[in-house]
C-alpha positions, 0 to 999 in steps of 0.5 A: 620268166628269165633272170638276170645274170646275178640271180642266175649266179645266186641260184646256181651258186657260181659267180657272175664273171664265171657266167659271162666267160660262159657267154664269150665262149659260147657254152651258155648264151642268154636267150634273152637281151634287155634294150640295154643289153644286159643279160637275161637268162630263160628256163631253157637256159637255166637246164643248160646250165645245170647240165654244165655244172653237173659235167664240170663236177665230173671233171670234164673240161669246158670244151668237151662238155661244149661238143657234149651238150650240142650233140644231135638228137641228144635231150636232157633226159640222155644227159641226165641218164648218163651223168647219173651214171657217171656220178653213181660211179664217183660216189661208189668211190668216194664212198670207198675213200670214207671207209679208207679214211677210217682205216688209215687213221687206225693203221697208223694209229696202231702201227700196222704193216703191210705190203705194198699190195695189201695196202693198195687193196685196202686204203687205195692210193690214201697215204695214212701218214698224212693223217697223223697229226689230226690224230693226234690232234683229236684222239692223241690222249684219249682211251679209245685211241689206246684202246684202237691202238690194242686192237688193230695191233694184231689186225691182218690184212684180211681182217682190214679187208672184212672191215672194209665189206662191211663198212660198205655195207652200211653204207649201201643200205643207208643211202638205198635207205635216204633213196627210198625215203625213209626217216631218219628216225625210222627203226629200219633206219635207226638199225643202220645206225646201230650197225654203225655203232657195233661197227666201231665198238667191234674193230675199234673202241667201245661206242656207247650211244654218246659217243656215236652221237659225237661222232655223227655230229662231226659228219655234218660240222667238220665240212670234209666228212659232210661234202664226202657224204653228200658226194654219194648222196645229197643230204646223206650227212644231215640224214645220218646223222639224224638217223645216229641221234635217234638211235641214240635216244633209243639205247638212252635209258 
């Protein structure tokens, strides 16, 4: 079987042009030509392809992934292992970045300072005064905004840097969750869901199931929270949120 170039585009979701510059520069031939010289795509093709878009989201550069993918005595499985490798480490970070955004709208919220070490450590390169007028937007006249802002008044960097452990903790354990294919209503997984909860109302502001219920909803409706979710795991925002909304339904009398 072989496809042609519109359906390789659909099913990869890039466009046709991308493909044909693919072509001319020789990252990824058709293996097939019809009688009129149009483009057909093979299997083999579609696994090269797939190899290239999985670089691409790595960052790499269209000629190193050219040098990459043709190097000898190379199958996919190596690529695969390494680009597993890879991506694990992205979403390691991006699953720092998720906590960082978090605690950035708090901080500001709650006009904490600190020194220049200690916010490195704890919000990374995230500058918090980006997010104010989101804040503001969203929260500026609600309870649970005063209520963080009581609370992460008198928050140390210490204290931060407790939050940020385990924040991240519910975050491995409900992706080791997804991995391992548990429901998203299962009691295990649901019991991330209430650590999550316990998380806010903890630090934060008190969350009662409704709350997180509108909270989760907005991981998979706002397209920043699900493609942050989804870059440490594909389908972790939907699940989540599934997961948020049982346990949801089970602390609802």
């Amino acid at each position: 079987m072989s496809f042609s170039v519109g359906q390789v585009a659909r099913l990869a979701g890039i466009t046709v042009r991308t493909l044909h510059h693919y072509d001319e520069i020789g990252l990824l031939t058709p293996g097939e030509r019809t009688h009129s010289g149009y483009r057909r795509y093979t299997d083999d093709d579609l696994a090269r392809l797939q190899q290239i878009l999985l670089y691409r989201e790595l960052g790499f550069p269209l000629d190193e992934i050219a040098v990459i993918l043709d190097e000898p005595h190379t199958d996919e499985l190596t690529h695969l292992r390494r680009q597993h490798e890879l991506l694990t480490r992205k979403a390691t970070r991006l699953q720092e970045v998720i906590a960082a955004v978090e605690r950035t709208i708090a901080a500001r919220a709650g006009g904490i300072t600190l020194t220049p070490e200690e916010r490195f450590d704890i919000f990374g390169d995230f500058r918090p005064e980006d997010h104010d007028a989101e804040v503001e937007r969203l929260w500026g006249h609600s309870q649970e905004l005063a209520q963080t802002r009581r609370r992460v008044a008198a928050y140390t960097a210490a204290d931060w840097l407790q939050h940020k452990a385990e924040a991240t903790t519910i975050t491995d354990d409900l992706i080791a969750a997804l991995k391992a294919g548990l429901p998203a209503d299962s009691p295990a997984v649901m019991d991330i869901a209430e650590r999550h909860r316990g998380l806010i109302t903890r630090w934060f502001y008190d969350c009662p199931p409704d709350l997180h219920r509108c909270l989760a909803d907005r991981y998979v409706d706002d397209p920043r929270f699900t493609a942050t979710f989804d870059a440490l795991m594909p389908g972790l925002a939907p699940y989540f949120r599934h997961a948020i909304h049982a346990n949801a339904r089970r602390h609802t009398p």
